[in-house]
N, C-alpha and C positions, 0 to 999 in steps of 0.2 A: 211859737213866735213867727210861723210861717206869714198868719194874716198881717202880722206889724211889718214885716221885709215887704210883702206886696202894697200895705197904702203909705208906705212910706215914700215911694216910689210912681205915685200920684198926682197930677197935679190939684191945683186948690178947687177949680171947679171940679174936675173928677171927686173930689172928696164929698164938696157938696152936695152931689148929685148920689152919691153912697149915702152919707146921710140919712138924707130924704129918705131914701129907697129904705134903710133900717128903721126909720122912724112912721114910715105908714104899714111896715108888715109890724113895728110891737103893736099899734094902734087895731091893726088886724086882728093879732092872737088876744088884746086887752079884751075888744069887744067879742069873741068869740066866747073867751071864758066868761065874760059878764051876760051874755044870753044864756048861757048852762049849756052849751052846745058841748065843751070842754075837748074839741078835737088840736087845737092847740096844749100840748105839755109844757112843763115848768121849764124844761130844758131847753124848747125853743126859745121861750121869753128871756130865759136870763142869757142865751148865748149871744138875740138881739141885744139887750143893754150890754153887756161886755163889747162887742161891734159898735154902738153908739160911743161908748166911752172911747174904743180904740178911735176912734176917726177923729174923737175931739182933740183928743191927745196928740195924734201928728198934726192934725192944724195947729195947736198953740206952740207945741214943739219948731213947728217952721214959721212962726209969727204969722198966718195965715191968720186974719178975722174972720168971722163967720158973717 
């Protein structure tokens, strides 16, 4: 629960800018695994999306729009 106490404690552009920054590294490991390079693991990918989902979540949590 450590990452939720830190983007709780964010502001809304700081959150957006997390986002971002989680959503071009899964894009990264997607296309990594999709060329058969496979230096990207399962673990990386899903701990991205759990991080995507954490940021969505204190945004709605704080009535932040995206």
């Amino acid at each position: 629960m450590k990452v939720m106490k830190e983007l709780s404690g964010l502001s809304a552009a700081e959150l957006q800018n997390r986002l971002r920054e989680f959503k071009k590294e899964l894009l990264k490991f997607k296309i990594e695994v999709g060329a058969g390079t496979g230096s990207a693991s399962s673990g990386k990918v899903k701990r991205t999306k759990k991080n995507i989902a954490r940021v969505l979540t204190v945004l709605k949590q704080k009535g932040w729009q995206q």
